[in-house]
C-alpha positions, 0 to 999 in steps of 0.5 A: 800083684805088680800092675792093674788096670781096669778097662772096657772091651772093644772087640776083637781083632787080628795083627800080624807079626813082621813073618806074617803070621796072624795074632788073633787079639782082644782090643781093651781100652785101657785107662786112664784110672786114677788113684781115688784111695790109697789104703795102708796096713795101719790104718785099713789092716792092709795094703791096697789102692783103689782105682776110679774109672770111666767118667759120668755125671756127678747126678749119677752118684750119690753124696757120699760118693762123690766125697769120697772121689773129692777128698782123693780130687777126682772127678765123678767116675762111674766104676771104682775098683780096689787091687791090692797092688804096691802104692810106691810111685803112686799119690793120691788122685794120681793117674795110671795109663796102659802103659804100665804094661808092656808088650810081652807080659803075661795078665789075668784078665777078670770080666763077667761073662754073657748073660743068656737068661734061664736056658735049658739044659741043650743050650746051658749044657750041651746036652744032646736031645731025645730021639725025634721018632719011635713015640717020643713025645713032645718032649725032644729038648727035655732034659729026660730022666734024673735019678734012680726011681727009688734008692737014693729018690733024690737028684743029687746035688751039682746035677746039670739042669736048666737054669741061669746061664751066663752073667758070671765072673770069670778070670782068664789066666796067663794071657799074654799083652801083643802090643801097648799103644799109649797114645790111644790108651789101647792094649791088644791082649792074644785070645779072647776074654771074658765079657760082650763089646762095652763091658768093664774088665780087670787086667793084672800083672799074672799071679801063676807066669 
């Protein structure tokens, strides 16, 4: 992994190439992070640098916390991150912005996704419903038979219920960076990704480009 950076999801949007034609993007407010530890392979067993962002009030964290955050001189931040990144360039307590990215390159982008609550099977799934004649009861969105009546007289595991839907990490892979505005600690990343408007997401260098 070459570059990360965490980040928080705007929204969507749409720019347009110098031909005219039109780029559907994921606006990220990316950064600024600061370094808050850097942690070595003689002394943690590996290498890795752990990222602070977004500010907050101290009375938001606990003691331990903001020592840690202290002893790294970085003000309270409410979301720490740990990337197993190269620390060459970087010091502790070091700020990393958007544009250790630039326009073109290929990114992993991490966050989690929607969360809809217990859902039933047409809404998790998109399962068709029953027939809404011919004697079918109350019954029209249920999720119908199950199994076999008596071999094997079990439903067999992964089978699609209702459930919990949503509020799952997900990464999408190989997104491609349209622009990098450093000013305003924005990047316009092709497509969607994962999460709702607000939330936190990871952005890494890609590992299959």
């Amino acid at each position: 992994m070459k570059n990360a950076i965490l980040g928080k999801k705007i929204g969507m949007s749409q720019i347009f190439t110098e031909t005219g034609v039109v780029i559907p993007v994921t606006v990220v407010e990316a950064g600024p992070c600061y370094v808050s530890q850097i942690k070595t392979e003689a002394v943690d067993g590996y290498n890795a640098v752990q990222l602070a962002f977004m500010d907050t009030k101290d009375s938001r964290l606990t003691k331990p916390a903001l020592g840690h955050l202290k002893k790294a001189g970085v003000t309270a931040k409410k979301y720490l991150k740990e990337f197993k990144i190269s620390a060459e360039g970087l010091a502790l307590g070091g700020e990393i912005k958007c544009d250790v990215f630039t326009a073109g390159d290929k990114v992993d982008v991490s966050g989690y996704t929607k969360g809809h609550g217990f859902s039933g099977n047409i809404q998790r799934w998109n399962a068709s419903r029953q027939p809404m004649t011919h004697g079918t009861g109350p019954v029209h969105r249920s999720p119908g038979s199950l199994s076999a009546n008596s071999t094997p007289s079990r439903v067999f595991k992964n089978h699609k219920l209702p459930g919990d839907w949503g509020d799952e990490k997900v990464t999408i892979q190989n997104l491609e960076i349209a622009k990098v505005d450093a000013d305003r600690n924005l990047i316009l990343i092709k497509g969607a990704i994962p999460g709702a408007k607000g939330s936190v997401v990871t952005i890494c260098s890609a590992i299959k480009a």
